[in-house]
C-alpha positions in Angstrom: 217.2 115.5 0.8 214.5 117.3 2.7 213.4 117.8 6.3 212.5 115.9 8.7 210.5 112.8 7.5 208.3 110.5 9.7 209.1 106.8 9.7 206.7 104.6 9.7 208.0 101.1 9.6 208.5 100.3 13.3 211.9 98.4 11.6 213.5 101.0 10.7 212.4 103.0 14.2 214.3 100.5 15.7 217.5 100.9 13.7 217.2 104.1 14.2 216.9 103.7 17.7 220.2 101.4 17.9 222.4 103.3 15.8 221.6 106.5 18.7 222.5 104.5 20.9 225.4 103.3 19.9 226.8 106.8 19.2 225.6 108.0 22.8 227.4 104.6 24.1 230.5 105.2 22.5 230.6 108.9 23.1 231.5 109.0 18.6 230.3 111.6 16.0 228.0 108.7 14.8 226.3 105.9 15.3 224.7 103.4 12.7 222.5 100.4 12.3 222.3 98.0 9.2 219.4 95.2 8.9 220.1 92.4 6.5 217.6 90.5 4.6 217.1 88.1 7.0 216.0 90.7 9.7 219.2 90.8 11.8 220.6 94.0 12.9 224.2 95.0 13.1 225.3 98.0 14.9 228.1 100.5 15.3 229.7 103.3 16.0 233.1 105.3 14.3 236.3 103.8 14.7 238.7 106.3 15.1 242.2 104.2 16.3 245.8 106.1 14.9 245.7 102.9 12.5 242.3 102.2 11.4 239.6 105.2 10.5 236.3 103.8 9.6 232.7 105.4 9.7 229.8 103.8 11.6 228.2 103.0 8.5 231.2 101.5 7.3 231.8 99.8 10.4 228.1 98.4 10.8 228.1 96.9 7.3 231.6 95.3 7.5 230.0 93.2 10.5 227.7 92.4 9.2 229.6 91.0 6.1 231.8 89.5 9.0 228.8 87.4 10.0 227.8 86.1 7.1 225.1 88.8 5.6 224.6 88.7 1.9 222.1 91.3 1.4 220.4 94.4 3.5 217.6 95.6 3.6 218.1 99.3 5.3 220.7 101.6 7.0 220.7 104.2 9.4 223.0 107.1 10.5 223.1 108.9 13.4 225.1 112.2 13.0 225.3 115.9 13.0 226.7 115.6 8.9 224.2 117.1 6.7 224.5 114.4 4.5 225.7 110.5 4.0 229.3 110.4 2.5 229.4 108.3 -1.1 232.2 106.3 0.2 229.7 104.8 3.0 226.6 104.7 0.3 229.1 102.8 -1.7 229.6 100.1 0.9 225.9 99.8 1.4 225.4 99.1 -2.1 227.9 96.1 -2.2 226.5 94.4 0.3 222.8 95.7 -0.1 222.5 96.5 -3.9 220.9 99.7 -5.7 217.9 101.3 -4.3 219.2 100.0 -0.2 217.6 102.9 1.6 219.7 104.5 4.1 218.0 106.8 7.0 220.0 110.0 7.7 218.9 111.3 11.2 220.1 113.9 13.7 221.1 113.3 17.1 217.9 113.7 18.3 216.7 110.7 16.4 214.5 113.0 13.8 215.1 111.2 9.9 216.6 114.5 7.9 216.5 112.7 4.7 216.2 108.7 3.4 219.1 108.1 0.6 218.7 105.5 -2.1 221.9 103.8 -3.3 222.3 104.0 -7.3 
């Protein structure tokens, strides 16, 4: 991982853009954004109930399984973390296969690193 990193693809601006909102929104540690491989965009923030605990990341890719996605194409985080937990990389890479970038950035929006699933 290193520091910040420009984006360049105005697509994944925009889910970068989404998942900050959706963290802002819903007042959570995190927001995220998935786009699947046929463009759409999926996006949510943490789900923290007494009986359910799921990331945004999580979250974001189980709707867009929910939907009907088969593949993705990117992900982005919103958070403070310093880095994207395996458990979450893990669920990209069902659904989006090795080598699914995923954009970590900071609340201000500013990519800190861009993880590629193994």
């Amino acid at each position: 991982m290193s520091d910040e990193q420009p984006v360049q693809d105005p697509e994944d601006r925009k889910i970068i853009t989404l998942a900050r909102s959706a963290r802002a929104r819903g007042g959570v540690p995190e927001g995220a954004a998935v786009r699947d491989g046929t463009g759409r965009t999926y996006v949510a923030g943490t789900v923290a109930l007494p009986s359910l605990a799921l990331s945004a990341l999580r979250t974001a890719v189980a709707m867009a399984v929910a939907s009907g996605a088969t593949s993705l194409e990117a992900a982005a985080v919103v958070s403070a973390a310093d880095a994207v937990p395996e458990q979450d990389l893990a669920a990209v890479r069902d659904l989006g296969g090795p080598g699914t970038p995923v954009l970590l950035a900071g609340p201000d929006g500013a990519v800190r690193a861009t993880v590629r699933t193994e």
